[in-house]
C-alpha positions in Angstrom: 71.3 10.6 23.7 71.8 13.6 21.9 72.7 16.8 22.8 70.0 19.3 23.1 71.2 23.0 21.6 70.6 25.5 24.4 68.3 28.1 23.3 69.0 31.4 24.5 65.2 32.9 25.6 67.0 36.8 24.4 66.0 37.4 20.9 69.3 37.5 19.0 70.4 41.2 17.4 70.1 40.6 13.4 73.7 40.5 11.7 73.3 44.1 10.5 73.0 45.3 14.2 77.1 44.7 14.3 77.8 47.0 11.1 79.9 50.3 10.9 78.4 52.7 9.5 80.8 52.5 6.3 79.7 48.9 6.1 75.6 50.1 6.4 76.4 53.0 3.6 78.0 50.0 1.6 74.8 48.2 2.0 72.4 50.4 1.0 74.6 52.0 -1.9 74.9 48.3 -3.5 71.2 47.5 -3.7 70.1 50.9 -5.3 68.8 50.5 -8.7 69.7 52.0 -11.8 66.7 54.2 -11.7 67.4 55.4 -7.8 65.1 53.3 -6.3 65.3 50.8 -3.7 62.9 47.8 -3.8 61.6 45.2 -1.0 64.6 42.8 -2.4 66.8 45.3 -1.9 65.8 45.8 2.1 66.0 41.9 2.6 69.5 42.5 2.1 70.2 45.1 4.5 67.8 44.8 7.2 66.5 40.9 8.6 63.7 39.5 6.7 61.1 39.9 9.8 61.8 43.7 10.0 60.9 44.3 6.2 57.9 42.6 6.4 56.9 44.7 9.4 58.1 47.5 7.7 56.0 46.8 4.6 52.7 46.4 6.7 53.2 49.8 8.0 53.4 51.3 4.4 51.4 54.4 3.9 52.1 55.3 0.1 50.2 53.8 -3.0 54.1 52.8 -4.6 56.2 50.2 -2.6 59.5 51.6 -4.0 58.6 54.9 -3.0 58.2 53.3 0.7 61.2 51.1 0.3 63.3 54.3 -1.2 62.3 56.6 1.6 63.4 53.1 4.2 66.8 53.0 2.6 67.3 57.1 3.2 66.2 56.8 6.5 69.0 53.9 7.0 71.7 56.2 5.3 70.7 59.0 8.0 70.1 57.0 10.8 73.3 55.0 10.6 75.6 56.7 8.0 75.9 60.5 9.2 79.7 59.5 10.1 80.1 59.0 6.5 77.4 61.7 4.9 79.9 63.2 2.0 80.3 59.4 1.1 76.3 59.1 0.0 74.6 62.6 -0.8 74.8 61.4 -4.4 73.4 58.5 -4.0 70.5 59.9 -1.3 70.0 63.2 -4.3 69.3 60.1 -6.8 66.5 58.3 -4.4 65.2 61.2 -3.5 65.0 62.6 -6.9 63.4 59.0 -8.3 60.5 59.5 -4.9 59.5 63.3 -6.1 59.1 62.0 -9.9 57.0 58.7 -9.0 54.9 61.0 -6.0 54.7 63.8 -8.7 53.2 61.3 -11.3 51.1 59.5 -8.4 49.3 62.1 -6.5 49.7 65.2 -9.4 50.8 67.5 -6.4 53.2 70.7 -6.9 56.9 70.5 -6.2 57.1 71.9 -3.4 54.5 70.0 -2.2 56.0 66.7 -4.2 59.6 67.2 -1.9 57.7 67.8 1.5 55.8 64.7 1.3 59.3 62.5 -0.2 60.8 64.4 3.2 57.8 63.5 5.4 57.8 59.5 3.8 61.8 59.5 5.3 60.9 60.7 8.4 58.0 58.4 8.9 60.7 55.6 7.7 63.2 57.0 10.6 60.4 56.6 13.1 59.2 53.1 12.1 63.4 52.0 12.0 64.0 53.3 15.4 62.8 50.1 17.0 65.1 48.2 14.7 67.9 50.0 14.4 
């Protein structure tokens, strides 16, 4: 007779849930693109596969990278604050790619372009809470 695996009935904390927040900012600095994007690939690295995909359901702009971009900022300021003069640069350079792809999407005004990139982050913050 074999023996059975015992199956704990608490759902188990993704790998990620262990990280420091040096180790998160490494994360999420590695998968940017050249262009200062992040893409759905990208998150699948950082976060567990599950939590992207219910992420990506609750997208609410026309361009996935803009979505996926504004995810990775909210990781950055959710988990990385220890660590902030570490990734500005690399925050400045997604940020930057959301207002040009938002600017060229929805032919809004720049101040208008950088509230809405600021309002996609903090919709992104709200919808990782539950994760993170």
């Amino acid at each position: 007779m074999k023996d059975k695996e015992v199956v704990s009935s608490k759902p188990q904390a993704p790998p990620s849930a262990k990280l420091s927040s040096r180790d998160w900012k490494t994360l999420v600095i590695t998968t940017q693109q050249f262009d200062g994007c992040w893409d759905e690939a990208a998150l699948v690295k950082i976060l567990d596969a599950a939590v992207v995909k219910k992420l990506m359901e609750e997208n609410p702009c026309s361009d996935v990278t803009v979505w996926t971009s504004a995810i990775a900022l909210a990781i950055l300021e959710l988990k990385c604050m220890a660590v902030k003069t570490s990734w500005e640069v690399v925050a400045n350079k997604g940020r930057a790619f959301m207002s040009k792809k938002l600017f060229a999407l929805e032919k809004k005004d720049k101040d208008e372009t950088v509230q809405r990139v600021m309002q996609l982050i903090a919709k992104a913050k709200e919808s990782l809470g539950i994760f993170l």
